[in-house]
C-alpha positions, 0 to 999 in steps of 0.5 A: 515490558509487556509483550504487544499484541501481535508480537508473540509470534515473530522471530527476533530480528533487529531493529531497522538502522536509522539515518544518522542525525536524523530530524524529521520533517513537518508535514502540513496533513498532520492535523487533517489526519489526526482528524480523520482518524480520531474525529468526530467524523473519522474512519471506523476505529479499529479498521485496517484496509491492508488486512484483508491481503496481508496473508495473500502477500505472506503467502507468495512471496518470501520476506522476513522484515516488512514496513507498513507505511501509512500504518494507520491504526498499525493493524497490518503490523500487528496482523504480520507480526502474527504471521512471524514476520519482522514488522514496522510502521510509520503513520503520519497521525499521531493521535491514531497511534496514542489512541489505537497502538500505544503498545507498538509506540512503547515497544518501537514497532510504530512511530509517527513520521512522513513519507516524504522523509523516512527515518531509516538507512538505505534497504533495511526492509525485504518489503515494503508495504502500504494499503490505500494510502498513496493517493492521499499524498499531494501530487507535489509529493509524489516523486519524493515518497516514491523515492523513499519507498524505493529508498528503504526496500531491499527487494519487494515493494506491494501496494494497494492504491485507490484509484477512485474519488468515489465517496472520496472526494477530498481525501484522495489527492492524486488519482493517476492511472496504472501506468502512471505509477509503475512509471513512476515507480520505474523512473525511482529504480522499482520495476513492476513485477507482473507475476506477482500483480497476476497473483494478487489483483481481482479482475472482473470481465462480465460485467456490461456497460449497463451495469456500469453505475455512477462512471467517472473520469479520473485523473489528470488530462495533464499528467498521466491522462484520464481513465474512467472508474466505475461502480459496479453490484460486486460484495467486498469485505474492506477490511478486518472481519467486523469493518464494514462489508460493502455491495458494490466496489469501483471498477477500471472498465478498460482492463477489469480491475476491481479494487483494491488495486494492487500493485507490486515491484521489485527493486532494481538493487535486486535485480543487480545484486542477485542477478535474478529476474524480479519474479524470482521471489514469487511462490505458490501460484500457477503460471503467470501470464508472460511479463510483457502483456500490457496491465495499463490502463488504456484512455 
């Protein structure tokens, strides 16, 4: 069989082990993806919002086997395969997959599957990874997802998590605050690794008030409070070369954070089984600021 694109490169490694007599669950998103992603009013073909990072992530910290959840198109397994390192991928939209990647489905790097009900045994992955896909789960959802994320993570767990209902109003189901997700995270065995957040996060203190554009307040008063997004005269370049270059992006005013809003954990089992602090698996970057400063966000 004919090698992927984006295999090439990769030290051979097993395939993740599967849970025994796993039956994978529907999930009612399905058909609302499958047209997002292959419509006639779709995202842009070909575009990988993780890619932009990847390499930053490879970088910093050590990790051979990665599972890309939410894999879309399986841009980001392709572009860590590249890089040499062991990658999967699971996506919700079929279709995305037959249409984009049908050499990762052949060769098993990607299959379709839910994040409420991962296919694969407990800390099969050194990392897990996901860009900009966990505020398009429902919020009924999400104590399940987490927990599978936390589940198959043997030790790292970096994210990008849109905060934002700018220009995504409909498709971003749960908007919560900083604090509400490292909370969450923690409450599933995960605790925020502030090293390697410093390392990876944008943020951005010169902007003033005046400039602050189309400023909304996000969240839920119920669960997890309001927080306030902005839009601000920053250039970014989302995605792979060639997706789009975009000249303005959201900011979270209270803290300077311009997307995409990363987020980065360490699993407890780590922490247990090593007897090491999270930020352990941190390399290339100067001194982060001390682990107790406050990164929330503040209402």
């Amino acid at each position: 069989m004919q090698q992927p694109r984006g295999a090439a490169a990769v030290k051979d490694a097993p395939p993740p082990l599967r849970r025994p007599g796993f039956r994978a669950a529907a999930n009612a998103n399905q058909a609302k993806y499958d047209a997002m992603w292959t419509g006639s009013s779709s995202y842009q073909k070909g575009s990988c919002w993780g890619c932009p990072f990847v390499g930053d992530v490879v970088t910093k910290i050590d990790f051979h086997t990665v599972l890309d959840v939410g894999t879309g198109n399986g841009g980001s397994v392709r572009a860590m395969r590249l890089r040499g390192k062991a990658a999967w991928g699971i996506e919700l939209s079929q279709a995305v997959l037959e249409r984009d990647a049908p050499d990762l489905l052949a060769a098993g790097y990607v299959e379709q599957g839910s994040l409420t009900n991962l296919p694969y045994q407990d800390s099969q992955f050194d990392l897990v990874f996901s860009a900009d896909v966990l505020e398009h789960i429902m919020p009924g959802e999400a104590d399940a997802v987490v927990a599978e994320l936390v589940r198959v993570a043997k030790r790292h767990i970096v994210l990008s998590i849109s905060l934002k209902s700018y220009q995504n109003k409909g498709l971003h189901t749960l908007l919560r605050p900083r604090e509400w997700w490292e909370a969450k995270f923690a409450a599933h065995g995960a605790r925020p690794n502030r090293a390697l957040l410093w390392a990876l996060q944008q943020k951005e203190t010169r902007f003033s008030e005046g400039e602050l554009k189309s400023c909304a307040w996000e969240g839920s008063v119920l669960d997890g409070g309001l927080y306030r997004v902005c839009v601000v005269p920053l250039p970014w370049l989302v995605g792979r070369p060639g997706q789009e270059l975009r000249q303005h992006r959201c900011i979270t005013p209270a803290n300077g954070e311009v997307e995409p809003w990363m987020f980065a954990f360490t699993v407890d089992k780590w922490w247990t089984s090593s007897g090491q602090v999270a930020e352990s698996g941190l390399h290339g970057t100067d001194h982060p600021p001390p682990c107790n400063e406050s990164m929330a966000i503040h209402h």
